[in-house]
N, C-alpha and C positions, 0 to 999 in steps of 0.2 A: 504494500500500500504506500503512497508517495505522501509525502507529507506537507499541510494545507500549501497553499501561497500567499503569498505578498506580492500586493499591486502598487506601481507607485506612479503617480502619475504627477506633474509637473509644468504651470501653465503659465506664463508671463500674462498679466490681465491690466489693460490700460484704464483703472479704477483706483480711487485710494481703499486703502485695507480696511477700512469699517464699511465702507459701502459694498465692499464683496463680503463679509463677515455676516454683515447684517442678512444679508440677500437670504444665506441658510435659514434663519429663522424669522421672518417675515412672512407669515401666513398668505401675504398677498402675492408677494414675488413667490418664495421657497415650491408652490406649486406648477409654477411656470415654466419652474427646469430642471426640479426634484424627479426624478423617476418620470418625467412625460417623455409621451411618444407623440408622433405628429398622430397619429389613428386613435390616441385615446382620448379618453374626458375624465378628468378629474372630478371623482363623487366625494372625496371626505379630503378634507385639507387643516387636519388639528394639530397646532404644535403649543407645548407647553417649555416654553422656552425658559429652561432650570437645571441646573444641575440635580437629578434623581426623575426630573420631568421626560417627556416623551413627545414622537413623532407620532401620525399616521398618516399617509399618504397613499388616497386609493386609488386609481384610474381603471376605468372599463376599457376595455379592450375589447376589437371584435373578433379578434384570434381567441384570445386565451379569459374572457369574462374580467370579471373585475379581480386587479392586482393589489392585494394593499402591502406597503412598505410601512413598517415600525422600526422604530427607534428608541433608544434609553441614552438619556445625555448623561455622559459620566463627569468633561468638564466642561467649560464655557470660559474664554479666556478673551475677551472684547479688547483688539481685533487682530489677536494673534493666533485664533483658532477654534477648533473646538474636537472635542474625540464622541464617539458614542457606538454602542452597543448597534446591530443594523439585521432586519433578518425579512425575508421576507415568507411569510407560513404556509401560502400555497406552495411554497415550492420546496421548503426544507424547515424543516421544527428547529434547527440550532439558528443560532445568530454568528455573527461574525464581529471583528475592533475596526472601526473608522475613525481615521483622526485627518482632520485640513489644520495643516501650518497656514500660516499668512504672512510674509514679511514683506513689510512696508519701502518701497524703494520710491520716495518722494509721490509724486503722486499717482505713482503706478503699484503694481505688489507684482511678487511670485505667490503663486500657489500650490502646494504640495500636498495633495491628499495620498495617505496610505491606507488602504486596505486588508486586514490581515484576516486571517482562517480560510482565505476562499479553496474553493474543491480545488483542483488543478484542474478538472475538466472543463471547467469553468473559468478559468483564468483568462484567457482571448474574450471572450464576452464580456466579463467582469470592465475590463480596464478600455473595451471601445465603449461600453456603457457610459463609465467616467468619463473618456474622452469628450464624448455628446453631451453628457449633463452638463460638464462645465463650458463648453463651448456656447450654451443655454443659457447662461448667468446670465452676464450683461444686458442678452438683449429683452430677459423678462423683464427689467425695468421697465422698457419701453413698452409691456404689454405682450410681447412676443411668448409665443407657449412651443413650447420644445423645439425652439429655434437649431438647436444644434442637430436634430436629424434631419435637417433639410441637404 
């Protein structure tokens, strides 16, 4: 048996570091590039923004029904990042460790999310997932919903 992986994805983003920080929990944006697809619709969009707090993020799909994403925030570090607990139950009863760095480079940032426990089978999928989500960030400000699978 191979043991889990580690995704590490890595993204130069032309925002300052609270306004990307923020993005993850913002109920209004965090839906708009949290786990969307361009084919789904976001039915449940609850974030308890706290350390010991939670995510849930659900989207219907017409492949696969409705997906819901949860989460457990382990820290919250404004706006240097944040880590939490990540799983999603239709598809596997364990969870995995998320953690976004944030470092601030004047009024831009790097971004650095790691991903840990994923299957390995899943590893290719896992980090183009990431790739799209955060390629999605910015332009949910502007209203844009799962901008980065276009």
């Amino acid at each position: 048996m191979q043991p889990d992986t580690r995704i590490v994805v890595t993204r130069a983003l032309p925002a300052p570091a609270e306004r990307v920080f923020d993005a993850f929990l913002d109920p209004a944006v965090a839906p708009l590039f949290l786990f969307a697809t361009v084919t789904g619709e976001t039915i449940v969009a609850a974030i308890d923004a706290r350390v010991g707090g939670g995510f849930t993020i659900t989207e219907r799909r017409p492949d696969t029904g409705d997906v819901r994403h949860v989460g457990r925030y382990l820290a919250i570090d404004r706006p240097g990042g944040l880590r939490f607990e990540f799983g999603v139950p239709q598809f596997s009863p364990g969870t995995t460790t998320v953690a976004i760095g944030i470092r601030p480079l004047g009024d831009h940032c790097e971004l650095t999310l790691t991903h840990d426990g994923v299957l390995p089978e899943f590893a290719e999928r896992t980090r183009d997932g990431w790739d799209r989500i955060l390629a999605g960030l910015l332009p949910a400000y502007d209203g844009m919903r799962a901008a980065g699978w276009r």
